[in-house]
C-alpha positions in Angstrom: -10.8 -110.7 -40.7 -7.2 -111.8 -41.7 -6.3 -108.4 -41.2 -7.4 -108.1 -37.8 -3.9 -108.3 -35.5 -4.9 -110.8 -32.5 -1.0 -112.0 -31.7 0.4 -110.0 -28.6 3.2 -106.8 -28.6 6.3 -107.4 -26.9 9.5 -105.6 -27.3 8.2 -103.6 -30.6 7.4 -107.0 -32.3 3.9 -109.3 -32.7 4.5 -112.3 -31.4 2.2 -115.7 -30.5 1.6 -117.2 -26.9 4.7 -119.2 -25.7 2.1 -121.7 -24.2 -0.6 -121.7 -27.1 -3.3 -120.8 -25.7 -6.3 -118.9 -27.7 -9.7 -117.3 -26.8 -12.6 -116.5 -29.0 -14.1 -113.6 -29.6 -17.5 -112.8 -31.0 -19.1 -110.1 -32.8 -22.1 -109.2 -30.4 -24.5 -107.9 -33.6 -25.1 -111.1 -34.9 -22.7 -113.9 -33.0 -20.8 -114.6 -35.6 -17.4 -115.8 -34.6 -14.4 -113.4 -35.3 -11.8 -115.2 -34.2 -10.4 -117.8 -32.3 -7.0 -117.1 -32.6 -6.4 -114.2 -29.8 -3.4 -115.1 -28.3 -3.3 -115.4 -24.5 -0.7 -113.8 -22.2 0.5 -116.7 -19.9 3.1 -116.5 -17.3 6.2 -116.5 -20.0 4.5 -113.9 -22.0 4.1 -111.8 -19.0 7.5 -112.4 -17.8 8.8 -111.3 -21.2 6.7 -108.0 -21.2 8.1 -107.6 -17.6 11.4 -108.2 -18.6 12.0 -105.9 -21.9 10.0 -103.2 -20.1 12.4 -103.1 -17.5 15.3 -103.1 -19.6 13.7 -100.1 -21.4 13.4 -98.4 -18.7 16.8 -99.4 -16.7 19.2 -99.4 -19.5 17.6 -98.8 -23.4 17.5 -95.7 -25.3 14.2 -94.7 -23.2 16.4 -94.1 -19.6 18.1 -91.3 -21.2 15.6 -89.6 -23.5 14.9 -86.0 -22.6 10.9 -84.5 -22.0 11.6 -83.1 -25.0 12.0 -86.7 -27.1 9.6 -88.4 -25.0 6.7 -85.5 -25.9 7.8 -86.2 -29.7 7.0 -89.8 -29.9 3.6 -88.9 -28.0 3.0 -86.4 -30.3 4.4 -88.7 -33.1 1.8 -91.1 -31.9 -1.1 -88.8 -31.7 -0.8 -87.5 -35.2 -0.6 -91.4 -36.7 -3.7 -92.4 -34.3 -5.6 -89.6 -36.1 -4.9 -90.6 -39.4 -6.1 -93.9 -38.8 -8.8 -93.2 -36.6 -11.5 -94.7 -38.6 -10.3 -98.4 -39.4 -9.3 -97.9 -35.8 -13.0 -97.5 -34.5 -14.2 -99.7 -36.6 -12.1 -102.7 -34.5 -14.0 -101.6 -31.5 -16.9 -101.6 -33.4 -16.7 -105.4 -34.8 -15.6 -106.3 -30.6 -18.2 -104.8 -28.9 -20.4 -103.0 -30.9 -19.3 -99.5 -30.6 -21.8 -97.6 -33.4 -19.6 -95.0 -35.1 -22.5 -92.8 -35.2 -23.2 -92.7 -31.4 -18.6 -92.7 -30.6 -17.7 -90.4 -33.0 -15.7 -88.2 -29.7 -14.1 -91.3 -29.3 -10.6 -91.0 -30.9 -10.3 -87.0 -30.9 -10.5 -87.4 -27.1 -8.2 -90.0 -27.0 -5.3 -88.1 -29.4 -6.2 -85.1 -27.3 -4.7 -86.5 -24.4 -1.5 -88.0 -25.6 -0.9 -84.4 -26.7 -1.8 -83.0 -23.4 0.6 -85.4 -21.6 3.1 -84.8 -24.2 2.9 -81.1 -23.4 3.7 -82.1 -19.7 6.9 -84.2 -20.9 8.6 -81.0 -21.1 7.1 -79.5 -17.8 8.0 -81.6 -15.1 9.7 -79.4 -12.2 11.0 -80.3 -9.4 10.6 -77.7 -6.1 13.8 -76.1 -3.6 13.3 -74.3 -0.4 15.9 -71.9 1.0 18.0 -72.6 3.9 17.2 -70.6 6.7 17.8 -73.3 9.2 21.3 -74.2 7.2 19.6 -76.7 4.9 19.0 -76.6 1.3 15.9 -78.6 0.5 14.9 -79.8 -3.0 12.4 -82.1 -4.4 12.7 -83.6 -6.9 10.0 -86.0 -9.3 11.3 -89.0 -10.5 9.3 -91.7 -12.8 8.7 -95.1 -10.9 9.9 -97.7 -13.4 7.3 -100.5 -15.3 3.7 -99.6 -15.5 1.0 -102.2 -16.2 -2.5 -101.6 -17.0 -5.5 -103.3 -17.3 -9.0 -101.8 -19.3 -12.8 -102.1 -19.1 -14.0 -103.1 -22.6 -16.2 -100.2 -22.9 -13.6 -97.5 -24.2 -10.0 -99.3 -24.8 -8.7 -95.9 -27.2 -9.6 -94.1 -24.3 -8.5 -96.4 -21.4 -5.0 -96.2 -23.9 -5.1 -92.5 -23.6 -5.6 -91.9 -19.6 -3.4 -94.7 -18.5 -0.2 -94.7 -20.8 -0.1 -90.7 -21.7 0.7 -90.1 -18.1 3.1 -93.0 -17.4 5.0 -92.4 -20.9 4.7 -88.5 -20.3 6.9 -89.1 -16.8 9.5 -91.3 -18.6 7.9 -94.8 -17.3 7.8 -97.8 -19.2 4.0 -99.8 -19.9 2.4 -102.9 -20.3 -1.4 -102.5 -21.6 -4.0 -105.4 -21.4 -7.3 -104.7 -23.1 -10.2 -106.8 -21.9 -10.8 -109.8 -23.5 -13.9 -108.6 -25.0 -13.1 -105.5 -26.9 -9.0 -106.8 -27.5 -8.4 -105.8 -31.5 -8.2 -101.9 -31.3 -5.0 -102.2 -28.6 -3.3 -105.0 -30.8 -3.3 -103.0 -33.5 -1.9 -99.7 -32.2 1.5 -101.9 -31.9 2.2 -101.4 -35.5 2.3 -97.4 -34.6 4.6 -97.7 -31.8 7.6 -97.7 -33.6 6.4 -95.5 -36.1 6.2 -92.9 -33.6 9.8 -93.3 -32.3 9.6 -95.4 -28.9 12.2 -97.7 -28.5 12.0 -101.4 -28.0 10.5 -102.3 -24.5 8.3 -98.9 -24.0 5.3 -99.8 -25.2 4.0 -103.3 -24.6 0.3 -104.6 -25.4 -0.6 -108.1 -24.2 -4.1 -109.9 -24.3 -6.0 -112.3 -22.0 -8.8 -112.7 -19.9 -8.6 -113.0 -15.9 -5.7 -115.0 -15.3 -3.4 -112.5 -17.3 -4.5 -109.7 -15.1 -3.7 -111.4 -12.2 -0.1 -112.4 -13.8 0.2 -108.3 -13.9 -1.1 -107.3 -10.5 1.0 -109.9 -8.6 4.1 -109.8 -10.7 7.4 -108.0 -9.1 8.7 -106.3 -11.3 5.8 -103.8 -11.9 6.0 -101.2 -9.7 2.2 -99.7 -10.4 -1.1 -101.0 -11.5 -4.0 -99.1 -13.0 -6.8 -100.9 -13.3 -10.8 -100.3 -14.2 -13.5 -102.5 -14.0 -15.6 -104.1 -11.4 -15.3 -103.8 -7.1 -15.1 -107.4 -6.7 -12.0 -107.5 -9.8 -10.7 -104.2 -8.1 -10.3 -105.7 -5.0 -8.4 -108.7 -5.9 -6.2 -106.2 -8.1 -5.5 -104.6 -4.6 -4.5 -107.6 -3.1 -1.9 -109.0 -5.7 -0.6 -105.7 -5.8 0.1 -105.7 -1.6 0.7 -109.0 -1.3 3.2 -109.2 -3.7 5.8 -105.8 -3.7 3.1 -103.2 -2.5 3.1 -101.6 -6.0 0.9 -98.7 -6.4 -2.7 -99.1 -6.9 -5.2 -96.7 -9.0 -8.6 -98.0 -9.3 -11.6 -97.4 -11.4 -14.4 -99.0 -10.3 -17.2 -97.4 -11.5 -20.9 -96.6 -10.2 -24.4 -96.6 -10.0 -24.5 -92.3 -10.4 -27.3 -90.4 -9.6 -29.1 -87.7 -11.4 -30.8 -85.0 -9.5 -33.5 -83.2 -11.3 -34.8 -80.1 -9.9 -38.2 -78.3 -10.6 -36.6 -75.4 -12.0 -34.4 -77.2 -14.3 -34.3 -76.8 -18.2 -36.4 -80.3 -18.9 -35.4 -80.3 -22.6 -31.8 -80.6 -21.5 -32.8 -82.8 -18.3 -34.5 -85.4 -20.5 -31.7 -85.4 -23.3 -28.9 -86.3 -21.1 -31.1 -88.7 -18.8 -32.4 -90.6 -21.7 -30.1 -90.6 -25.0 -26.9 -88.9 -22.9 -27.4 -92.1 -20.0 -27.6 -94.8 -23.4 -24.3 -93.9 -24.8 -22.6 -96.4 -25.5 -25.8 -98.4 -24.1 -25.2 -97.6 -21.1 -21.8 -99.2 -20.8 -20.8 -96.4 -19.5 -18.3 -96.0 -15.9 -20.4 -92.1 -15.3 -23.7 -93.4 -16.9 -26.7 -91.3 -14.3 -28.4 -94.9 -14.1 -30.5 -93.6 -11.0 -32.5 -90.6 -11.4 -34.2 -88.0 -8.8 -36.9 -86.1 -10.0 -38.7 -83.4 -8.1 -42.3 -84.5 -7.2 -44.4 -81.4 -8.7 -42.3 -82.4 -12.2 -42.2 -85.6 -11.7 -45.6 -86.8 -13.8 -44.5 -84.7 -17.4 -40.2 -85.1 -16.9 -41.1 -89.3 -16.4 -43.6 -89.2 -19.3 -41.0 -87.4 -21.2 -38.2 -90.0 -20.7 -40.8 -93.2 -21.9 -40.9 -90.9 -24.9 -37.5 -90.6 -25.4 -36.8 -94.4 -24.1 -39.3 -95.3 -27.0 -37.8 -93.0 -29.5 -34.2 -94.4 -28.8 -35.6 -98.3 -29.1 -35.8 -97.1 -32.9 -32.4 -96.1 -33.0 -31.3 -99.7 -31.7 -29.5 -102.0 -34.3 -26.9 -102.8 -36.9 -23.7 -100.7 -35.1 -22.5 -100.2 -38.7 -25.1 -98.4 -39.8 -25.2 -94.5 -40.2 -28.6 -94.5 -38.6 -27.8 -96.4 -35.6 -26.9 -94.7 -32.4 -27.3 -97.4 -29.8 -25.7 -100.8 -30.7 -25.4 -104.2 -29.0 -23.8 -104.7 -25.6 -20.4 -106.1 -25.1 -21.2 -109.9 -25.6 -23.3 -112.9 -24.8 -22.2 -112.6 -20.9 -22.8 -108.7 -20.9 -26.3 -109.5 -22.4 -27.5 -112.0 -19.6 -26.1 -110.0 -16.9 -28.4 -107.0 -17.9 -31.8 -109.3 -18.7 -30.7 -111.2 -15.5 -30.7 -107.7 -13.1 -34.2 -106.6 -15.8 -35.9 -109.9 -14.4 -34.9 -109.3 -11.0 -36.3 -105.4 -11.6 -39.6 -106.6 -12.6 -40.7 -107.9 -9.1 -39.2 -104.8 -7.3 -40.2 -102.1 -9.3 -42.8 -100.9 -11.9 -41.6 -101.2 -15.4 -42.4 -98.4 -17.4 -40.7 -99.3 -20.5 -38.4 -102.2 -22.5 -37.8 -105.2 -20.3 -37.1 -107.5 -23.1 -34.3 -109.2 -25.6 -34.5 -107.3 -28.9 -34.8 -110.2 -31.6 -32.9 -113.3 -31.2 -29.7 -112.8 -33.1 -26.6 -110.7 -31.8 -26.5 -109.1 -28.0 -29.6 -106.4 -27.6 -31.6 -105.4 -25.1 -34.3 -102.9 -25.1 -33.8 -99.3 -23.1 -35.4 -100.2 -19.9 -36.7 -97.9 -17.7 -38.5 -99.1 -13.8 -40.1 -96.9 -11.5 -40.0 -96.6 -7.3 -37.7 -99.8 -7.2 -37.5 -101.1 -3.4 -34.8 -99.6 -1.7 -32.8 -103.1 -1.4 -33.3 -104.4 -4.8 -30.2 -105.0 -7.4 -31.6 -103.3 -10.0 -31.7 -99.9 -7.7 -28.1 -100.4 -5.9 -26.0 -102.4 -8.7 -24.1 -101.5 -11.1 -25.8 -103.2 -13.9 -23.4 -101.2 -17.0 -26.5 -101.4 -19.3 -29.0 -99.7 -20.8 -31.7 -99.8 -17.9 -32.5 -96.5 -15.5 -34.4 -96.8 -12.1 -36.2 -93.6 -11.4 -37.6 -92.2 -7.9 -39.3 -88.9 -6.7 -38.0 -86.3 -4.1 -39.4 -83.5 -2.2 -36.6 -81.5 -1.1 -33.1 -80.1 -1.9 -31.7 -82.1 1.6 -33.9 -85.6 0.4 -32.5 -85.4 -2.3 -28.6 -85.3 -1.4 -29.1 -88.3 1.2 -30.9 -90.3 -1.8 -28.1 -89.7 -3.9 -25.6 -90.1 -1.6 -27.2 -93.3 -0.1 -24.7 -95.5 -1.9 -21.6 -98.0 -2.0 -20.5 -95.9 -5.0 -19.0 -92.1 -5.7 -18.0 -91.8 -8.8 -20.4 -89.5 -10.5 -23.4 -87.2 -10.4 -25.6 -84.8 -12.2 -27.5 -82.0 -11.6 -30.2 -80.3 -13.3 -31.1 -77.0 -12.3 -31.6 -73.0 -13.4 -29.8 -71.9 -9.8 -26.1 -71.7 -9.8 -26.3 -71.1 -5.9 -27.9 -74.9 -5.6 -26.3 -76.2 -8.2 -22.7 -75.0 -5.8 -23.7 -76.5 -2.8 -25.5 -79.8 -3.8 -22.4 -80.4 -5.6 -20.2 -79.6 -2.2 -22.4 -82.2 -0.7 -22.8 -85.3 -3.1 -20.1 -88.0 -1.7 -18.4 -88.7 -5.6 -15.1 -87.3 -7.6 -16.8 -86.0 -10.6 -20.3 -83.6 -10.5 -21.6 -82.2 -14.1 -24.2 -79.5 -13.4 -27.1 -79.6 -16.5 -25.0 -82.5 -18.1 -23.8 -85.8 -18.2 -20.2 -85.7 -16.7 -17.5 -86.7 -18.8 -13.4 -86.5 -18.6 -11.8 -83.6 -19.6 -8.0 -83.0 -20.2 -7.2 -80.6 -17.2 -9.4 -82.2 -14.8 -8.9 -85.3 -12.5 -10.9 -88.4 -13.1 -12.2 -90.7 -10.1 -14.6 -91.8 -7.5 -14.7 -92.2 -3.8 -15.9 -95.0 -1.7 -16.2 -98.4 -3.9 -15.9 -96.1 -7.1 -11.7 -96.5 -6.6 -8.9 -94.7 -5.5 -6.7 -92.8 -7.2 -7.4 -90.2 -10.2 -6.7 -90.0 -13.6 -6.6 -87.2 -16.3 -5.4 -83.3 -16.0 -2.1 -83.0 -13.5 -3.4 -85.2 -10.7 -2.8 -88.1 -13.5 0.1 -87.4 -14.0 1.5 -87.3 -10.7 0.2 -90.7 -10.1 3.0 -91.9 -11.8 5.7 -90.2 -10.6 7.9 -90.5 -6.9 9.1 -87.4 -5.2 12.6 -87.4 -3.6 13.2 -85.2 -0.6 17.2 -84.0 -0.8 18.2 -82.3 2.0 21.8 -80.7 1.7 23.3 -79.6 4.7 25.8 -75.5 3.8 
């Protein structure tokens, strides 16, 4: 435990809280007490991050490096993340529970994108126009200046990846608070900052819970946020961003995805992702398909099929550390109540099929939880609930189907199952989300953007469209 860094990374150095204060954090497999020494970001320690980033980025060594350096300390960074990729997983693993077995994609995803980004360092172009009306018309893209972010607990390597390999890539400087709950893996990638060649100020990493979030969003010297997380913390992101200098906004906000399985799908694959794919991570997943459609005249064998596999995957529950463990606990004592709090609500709107219950009373697990027809107004059918519970309902038809899945405050995801590319094309022109997989669970992929619609955010992340996200164009108009 002594080795585990909980002090916060400002300016290329670990240092403590200027006010003192320290949270706890638990391990969720057995509630033993980690530490309760994480430092906490107050409004000094926020100003400081503020203030070296913008010095980076104004006046240090980072104002005038070319694509080409700035793609070498991303690259630098990459290749140091992989060598310590397992100790690395293993912080998320003592935080939140991550089991390595079940993450394994984890940190090759995450060092995949810092590469991809780095590639871009080198590729950012500008645009002219010729002057047939007597003006020469260029464009130009020019980086926006400090970059805060703040993660979900449920994949901070990842959240690391997607937020700062864009903003670094374009020449911005960042400040990056993990949640709270899983906070050990960002600390520690401090010590590899200036190993991989960023100057002083670049790179920041600060810890906290809510309050330190709000510093961020409604401080003025950060000229874009990226946060993902909850609506209700989205919004209030939103707000401290426009009510203090307007900085730009993109928002993750997750979902409550539907599944749509047809009667000529391939069940085998159907059932896999619905059932293990939907658990990953037990279910703390932004994508997880936590509503599924199934076609009536399948619908008898594909349910009996996922209480076999719900069943099958309760015996894969436990110890996170363990090689034979693929679904471990959730986040923490909080994350634990909220899921049997939305399972209790469940069991008077719906018909439980499977789980329902605690697992044991030590450490933060819950069965895998499966209800059937829930009520059309009930939580556990329209909520997010970012655990490892799935409400199923029947459909008819190809057009019942859309408006179910579409019938939503969410649009961040969907999946569908089915042997005809035809329907599989215009199902997915008609489902209201960002993000369709078609006979898989979506998940990010480098070139691609990455968002919702609706409640799910704004914004996108991942392939160019993250990239531009943090970059301004300039219009200069040059009159022969």
């Amino acid at each position: 435990m002594s080795q585990i860094e909980t002090r916060l990374f400002i300016n290329n150095q670990y240092v403590r809280s200027r006010s003192g204060a320290t949270l706890a954090v638990c391990n969720p497999t057995d509630g033993s007490t980690i530490t309760t020494n994480l430092q906490v970001a107050g409004e000094e320690d926020v100003s400081a991050a503020v203030a070296a980033a913008n010095i980076a980025f104004q006046t240090g060594p980072w104002r005038s490096f070319t694509g080409q350096q700035r793609a070498k300390c991303l690259f630098r960074l990459a290749d140091l993340i992989d060598d310590d990729a397992e100790s690395l997983l293993q912080l998320e693993t003592i935080a939140m529970g991550v089991p390595k077995a079940g993450m394994e994609f984890m940190m090759p995803l995450v060092t995949k994108y810092l590469r991809y980004y780095a590639s871009y360092a080198v590729n950012i172009s500008g645009e002219s126009y010729p002057a047939e009306d007597g003006v020469y018309k260029i464009v130009t893209y020019e980086p926006l200046g400090v970059c805060a972010s703040l993660a979900s607990f449920n994949a901070t390597f990842l959240y690391v990846a997607l937020k700062l390999g864009p903003a670094l890539a374009a020449g911005n400087t960042c400040i990056f608070k993990a949640s709270e709950k899983a906070p050990f893996g960002a600390l520690a990638l401090g010590r590899l900052v200036g190993k991989a060649g960023f100057p002083p100020g670049v790179i920041n990493f600060l810890s906290g819970s809510v309050e330190t979030g709000k510093l961020l969003a409604s401080d003025m010297g950060i000229a874009h946020i990226n946060f993902t997380g909850s609506v209700t913390a989205g919004r209030r992101v939103q707000e401290a961003a426009a009510k203090s200098n307007l900085k730009r906004c993109v928002l993750e906000l997750g979902g409550k995805s539907p599944a749509i399985v047809f009667n000529d799908a391939h069940i085998a694959t159907a059932l896999s992702c619905c059932s293990f794919g939907f658990l990953a991570n037990t279910g703390q997943v932004c994508v997880a398909t936590s509503r599924v459609y199934v076609q009536e005249d399948i619908a008898p064998a594909f349910i009996e099929g996922l209480r076999r596999h719900f069943e099958e995957a309760r015996t894969r529950v436990g110890d996170p550390t363990s090689s034979s463990t693929l679904f471990g606990p959730l986040a923490d004592k909080d994350q634990m109540d909220r899921v049997l709090t939305y399972i209790e609500d469940g069991k008077s709107q719906a018909d439980l099929l499977c789980g329902g219950n605690r697992i044991g009373d030590k450490g933060c697990f819950v069965e895998p939880t499966i209800f059937l027809n829930p009520s059309r107004g009930s939580k556990v059918y329209t909520e997010e609930i970012f655990g490892p519970v799935l409400v199923v309902k029947t459909f008819q038809t190809e057009g019942e189907a859309i408006s179910l899945a579409n019938d939503t405050q969410f649009g961040l995801s969907a999946s569908i199952y089915t042997r005809d590319i035809s329907r599989a094309l215009r199902v997915s022109a008609l489902l209201k989300t960002g993000t369709v997989g078609v006979n898989k669970n979506f998940s990010p992929e480098v070139e691609t953007p990455f968002g919702g619609v609706k409640a799910s955010g704004l914004g996108r992340e991942s392939g160019r469209a993250g990239l531009m996200e943090y970059l301004e164009p300039k219009s200069i108009h040059i009159s022969l």
